[in-house]
C-alpha positions in Angstrom: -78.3 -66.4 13.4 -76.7 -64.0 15.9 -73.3 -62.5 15.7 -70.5 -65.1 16.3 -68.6 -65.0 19.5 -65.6 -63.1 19.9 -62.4 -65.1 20.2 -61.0 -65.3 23.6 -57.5 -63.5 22.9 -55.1 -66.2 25.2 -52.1 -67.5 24.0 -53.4 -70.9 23.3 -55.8 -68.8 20.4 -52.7 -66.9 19.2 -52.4 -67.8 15.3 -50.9 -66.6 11.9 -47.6 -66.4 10.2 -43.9 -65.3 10.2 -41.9 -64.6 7.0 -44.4 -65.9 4.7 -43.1 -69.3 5.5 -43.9 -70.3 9.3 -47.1 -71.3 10.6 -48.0 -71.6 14.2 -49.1 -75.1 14.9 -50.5 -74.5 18.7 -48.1 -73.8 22.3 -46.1 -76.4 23.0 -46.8 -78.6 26.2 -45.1 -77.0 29.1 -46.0 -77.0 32.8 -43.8 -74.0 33.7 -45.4 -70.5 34.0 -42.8 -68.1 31.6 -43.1 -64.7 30.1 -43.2 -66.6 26.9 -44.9 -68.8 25.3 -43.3 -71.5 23.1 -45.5 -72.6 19.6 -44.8 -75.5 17.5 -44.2 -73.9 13.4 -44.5 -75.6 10.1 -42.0 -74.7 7.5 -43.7 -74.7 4.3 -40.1 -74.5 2.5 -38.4 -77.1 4.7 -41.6 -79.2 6.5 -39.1 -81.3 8.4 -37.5 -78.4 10.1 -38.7 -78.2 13.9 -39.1 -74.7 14.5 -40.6 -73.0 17.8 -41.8 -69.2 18.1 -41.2 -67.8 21.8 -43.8 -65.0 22.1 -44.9 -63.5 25.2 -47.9 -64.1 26.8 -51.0 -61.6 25.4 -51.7 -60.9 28.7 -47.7 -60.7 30.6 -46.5 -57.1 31.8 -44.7 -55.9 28.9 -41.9 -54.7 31.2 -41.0 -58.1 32.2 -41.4 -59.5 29.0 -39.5 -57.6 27.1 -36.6 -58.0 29.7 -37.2 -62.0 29.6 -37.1 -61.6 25.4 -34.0 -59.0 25.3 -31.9 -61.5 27.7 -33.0 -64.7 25.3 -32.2 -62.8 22.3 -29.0 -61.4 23.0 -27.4 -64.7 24.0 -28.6 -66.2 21.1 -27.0 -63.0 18.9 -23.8 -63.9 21.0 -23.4 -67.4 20.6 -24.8 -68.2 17.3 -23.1 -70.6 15.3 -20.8 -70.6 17.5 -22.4 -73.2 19.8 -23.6 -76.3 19.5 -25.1 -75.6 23.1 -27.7 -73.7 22.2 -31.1 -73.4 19.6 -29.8 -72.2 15.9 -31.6 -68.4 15.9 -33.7 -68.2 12.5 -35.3 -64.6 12.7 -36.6 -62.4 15.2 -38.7 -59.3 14.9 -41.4 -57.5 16.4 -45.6 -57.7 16.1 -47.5 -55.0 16.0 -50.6 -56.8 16.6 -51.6 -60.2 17.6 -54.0 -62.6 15.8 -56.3 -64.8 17.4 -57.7 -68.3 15.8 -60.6 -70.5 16.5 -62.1 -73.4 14.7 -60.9 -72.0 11.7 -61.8 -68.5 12.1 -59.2 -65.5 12.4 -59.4 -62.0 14.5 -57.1 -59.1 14.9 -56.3 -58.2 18.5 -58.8 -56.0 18.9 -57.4 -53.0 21.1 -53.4 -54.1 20.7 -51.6 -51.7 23.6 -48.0 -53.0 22.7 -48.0 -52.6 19.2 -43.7 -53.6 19.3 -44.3 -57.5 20.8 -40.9 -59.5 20.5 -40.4 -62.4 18.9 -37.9 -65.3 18.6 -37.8 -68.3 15.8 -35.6 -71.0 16.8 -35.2 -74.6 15.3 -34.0 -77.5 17.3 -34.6 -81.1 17.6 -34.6 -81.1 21.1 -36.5 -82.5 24.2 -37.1 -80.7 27.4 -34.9 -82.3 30.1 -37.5 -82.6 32.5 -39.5 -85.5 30.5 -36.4 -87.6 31.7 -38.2 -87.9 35.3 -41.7 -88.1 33.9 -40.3 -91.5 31.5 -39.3 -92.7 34.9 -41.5 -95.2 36.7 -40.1 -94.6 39.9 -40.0 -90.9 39.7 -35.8 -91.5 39.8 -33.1 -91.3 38.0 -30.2 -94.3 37.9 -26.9 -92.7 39.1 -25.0 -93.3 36.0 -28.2 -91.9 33.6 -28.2 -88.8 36.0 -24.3 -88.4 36.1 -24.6 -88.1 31.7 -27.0 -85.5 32.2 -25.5 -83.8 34.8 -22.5 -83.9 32.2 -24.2 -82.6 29.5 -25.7 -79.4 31.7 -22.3 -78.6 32.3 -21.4 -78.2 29.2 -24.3 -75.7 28.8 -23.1 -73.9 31.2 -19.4 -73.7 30.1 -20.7 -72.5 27.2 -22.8 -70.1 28.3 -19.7 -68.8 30.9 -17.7 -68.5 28.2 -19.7 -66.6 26.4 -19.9 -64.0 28.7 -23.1 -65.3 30.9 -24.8 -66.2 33.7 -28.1 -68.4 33.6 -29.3 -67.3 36.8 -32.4 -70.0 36.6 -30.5 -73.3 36.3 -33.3 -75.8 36.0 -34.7 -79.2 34.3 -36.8 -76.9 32.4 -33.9 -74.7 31.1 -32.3 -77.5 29.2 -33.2 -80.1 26.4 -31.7 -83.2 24.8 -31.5 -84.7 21.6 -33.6 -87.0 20.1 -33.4 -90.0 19.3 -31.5 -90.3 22.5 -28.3 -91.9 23.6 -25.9 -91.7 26.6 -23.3 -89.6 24.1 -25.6 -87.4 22.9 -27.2 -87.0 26.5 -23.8 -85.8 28.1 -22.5 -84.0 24.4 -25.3 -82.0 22.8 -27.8 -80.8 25.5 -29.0 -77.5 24.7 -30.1 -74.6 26.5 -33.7 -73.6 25.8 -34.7 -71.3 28.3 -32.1 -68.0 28.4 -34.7 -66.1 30.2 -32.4 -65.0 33.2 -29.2 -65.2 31.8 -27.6 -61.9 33.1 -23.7 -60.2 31.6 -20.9 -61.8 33.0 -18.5 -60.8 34.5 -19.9 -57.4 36.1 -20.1 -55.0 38.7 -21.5 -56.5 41.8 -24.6 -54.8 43.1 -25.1 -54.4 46.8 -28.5 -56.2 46.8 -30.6 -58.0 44.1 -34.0 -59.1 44.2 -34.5 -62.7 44.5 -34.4 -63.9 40.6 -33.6 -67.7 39.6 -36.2 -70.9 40.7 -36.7 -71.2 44.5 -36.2 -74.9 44.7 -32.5 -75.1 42.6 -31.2 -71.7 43.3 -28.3 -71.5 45.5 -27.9 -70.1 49.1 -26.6 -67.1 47.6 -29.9 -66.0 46.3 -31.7 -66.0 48.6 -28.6 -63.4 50.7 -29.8 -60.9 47.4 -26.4 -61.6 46.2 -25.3 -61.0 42.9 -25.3 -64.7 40.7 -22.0 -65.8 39.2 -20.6 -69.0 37.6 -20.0 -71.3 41.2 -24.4 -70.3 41.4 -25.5 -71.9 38.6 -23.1 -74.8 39.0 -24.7 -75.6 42.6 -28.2 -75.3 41.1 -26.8 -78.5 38.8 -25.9 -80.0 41.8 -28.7 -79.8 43.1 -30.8 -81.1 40.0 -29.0 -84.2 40.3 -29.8 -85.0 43.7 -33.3 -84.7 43.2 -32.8 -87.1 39.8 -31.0 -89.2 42.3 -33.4 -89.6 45.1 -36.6 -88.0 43.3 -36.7 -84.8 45.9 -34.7 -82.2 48.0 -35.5 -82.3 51.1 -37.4 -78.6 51.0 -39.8 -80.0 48.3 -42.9 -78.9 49.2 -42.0 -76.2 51.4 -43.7 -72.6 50.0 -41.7 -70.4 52.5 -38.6 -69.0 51.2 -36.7 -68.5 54.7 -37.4 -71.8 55.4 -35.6 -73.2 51.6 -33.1 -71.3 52.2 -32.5 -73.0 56.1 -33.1 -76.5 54.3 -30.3 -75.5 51.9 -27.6 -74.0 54.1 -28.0 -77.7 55.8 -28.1 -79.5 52.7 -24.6 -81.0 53.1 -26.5 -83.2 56.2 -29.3 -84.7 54.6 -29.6 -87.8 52.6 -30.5 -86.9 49.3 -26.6 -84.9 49.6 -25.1 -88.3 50.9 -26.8 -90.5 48.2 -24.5 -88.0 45.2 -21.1 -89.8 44.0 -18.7 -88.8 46.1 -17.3 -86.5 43.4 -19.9 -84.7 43.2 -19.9 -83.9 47.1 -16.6 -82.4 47.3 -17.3 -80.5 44.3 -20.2 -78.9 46.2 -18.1 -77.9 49.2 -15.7 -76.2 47.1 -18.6 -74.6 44.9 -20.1 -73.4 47.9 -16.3 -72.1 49.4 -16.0 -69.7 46.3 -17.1 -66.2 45.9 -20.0 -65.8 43.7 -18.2 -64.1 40.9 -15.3 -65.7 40.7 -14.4 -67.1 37.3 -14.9 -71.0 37.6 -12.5 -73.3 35.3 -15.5 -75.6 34.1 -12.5 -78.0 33.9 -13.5 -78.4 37.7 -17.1 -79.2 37.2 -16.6 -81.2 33.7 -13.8 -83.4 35.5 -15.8 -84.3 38.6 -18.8 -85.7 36.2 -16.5 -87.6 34.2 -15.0 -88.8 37.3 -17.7 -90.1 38.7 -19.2 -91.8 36.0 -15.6 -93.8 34.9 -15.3 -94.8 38.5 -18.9 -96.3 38.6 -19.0 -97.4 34.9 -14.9 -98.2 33.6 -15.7 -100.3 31.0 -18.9 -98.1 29.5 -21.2 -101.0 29.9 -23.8 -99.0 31.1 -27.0 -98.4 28.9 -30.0 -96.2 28.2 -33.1 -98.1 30.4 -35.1 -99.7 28.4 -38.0 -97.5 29.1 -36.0 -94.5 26.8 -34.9 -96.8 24.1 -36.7 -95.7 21.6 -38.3 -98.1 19.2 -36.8 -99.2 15.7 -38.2 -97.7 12.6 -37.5 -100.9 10.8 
């Protein structure tokens, strides 16, 4: 027989342990392109724990990497146990080299040139916000559904303010919610899973930055090369409702960044603005009034949600749809 074939060294092949006790299942599904990727673990000392490695990618630039991992790690550092907003940190370390798996068969990385690679346990029980759209027949979001997750970003972001933060890449992929689901725990326990971005607060405003957040949710501001604050990633929110709401912005589709931005400044005019609770829009004209580093009572965000959803629901009769009702175990 010839020699066997060398492992392909991606991340979906990366294998091994952590701490004598995790073992990486496989990546996670996830349609967003990060500097990381996140792996399912199994605990062999507690084999109910849902634990996730964040590792970056074997082929990323270890510059940007290691910025992504350093900006993910020390929020977590700040906030832990302190939060019930975010993932509970477990460990995190560094690799000096990478293993590879394949139909049972293990390699070394066979010429490792970042021999310090980052990495992050985490354990939630947590699913990534975005699904909520994919569940969704009609590629919407009822108003009241989208109001108690709108909710429960906000108080992510309060947190994360408070903290001493900005997110900086506000975005249904940012933030997870509890399972089994319900409207409370929707608007209560969200968490935030992707800290990539998330940049000291408050601090020095610099001149010009580079364009750094999502292009379709970040706000007008970003795309001027204007340092984030607070009021940015509370208008990226915004925006993440309206497209629950009507299932786009109106720049979806549209690749050029000058051309998002014009969509943006004018998104007070369209229809997918007009369809928000009115709440919402006059929260967005004063969001949009402010300075980008001024300190935002999230009192003024928190209030306008809650708002909105006691003047469309007052007696709390509304319910989870039927297609996110998760079945009884008995």
């Amino acid at each position: 027989m010839g020699d066997m074939a060398e492992i392909e060294e991606t991340a979906e092949h990366v294998a091994g342990w952590f701490h004598q006790n995790y073992v990486i299942i496989g990546p996670t599904d996830d349609i967003i392109k990060r500097k990381y990727t996140v792996y399912s673990l199994y605990s062999f000392e507690n084999p109910s724990e849902q634990a996730y490695a964040y590792v970056p990618q074997p082929t990323a630039r270890r510059d940007h990497s290691e910025l992504t991992m350093n900006a993910t790690l020390r929020v977590l550092l700040k906030v832990n146990g302190r939060s019930r907003h975010f993932p509970r940190l477990k460990h995190h370390g560094l690799i000096k080299k990478l293993v590879f798996g394949w139909d049972g068969d293990l390699e070394d990385e066979r010429d490792p040139e970042w021999t310090s690679r980052p990495y992050i346990i985490l354990h939630h029980e947590h699913v990534m916000l975005s699904t909520l759209l994919a569940f969704s027949e009609k590629g919407t979001l009822p108003v009241d559904l989208a109001l108690h997750a709108g909710l429960g970003i906000a108080y992510c972001l309060a947190a994360l303010h408070r903290a001493g933060f900005v997110h900086r890449l506000v975005s249904p992929h940012s933030f997870s919610y509890p399972v089994p689901l319900t409207l409370d725990l929707l608007s209560a326990r969200m968490i935030i899973t992707d800290m990539s971005l998330c940049h000291p607060y408050p601090t020095k405003p610099r001149a010009s930055v580079p364009f750094m957040g999502c292009l379709r949710y970040s706000s007008t501001r970003v795309h001027k090369q204007r340092e984030q604050g607070p009021s940015d990633d509370y208008i990226s929110l915004i925006y993440i409702i309206a497209e629950m709401i009507s299932g786009k912005l109106p720049w979806r589709s549209v690749l050029e960044e000058s051309q998002v931005h014009a969509l943006k400044v004018e998104f007070w005019q369209s229809p997918e603005f007009k369809r928000l609770p009115k709440e919402l829009r006059k929260l967005y004209k004063k969001l949009v009034e402010m300075a980008s580093m001024t300190w935002i009572d999230a009192s003024l965000v928190i209030d306008a949600f809650k708002e909105a959803i006691a003047r469309r629901d007052p007696n709390k009769a509304y319910e989870l749809p039927q297609w996110l009702v998760m079945p009884s175990a008995n």
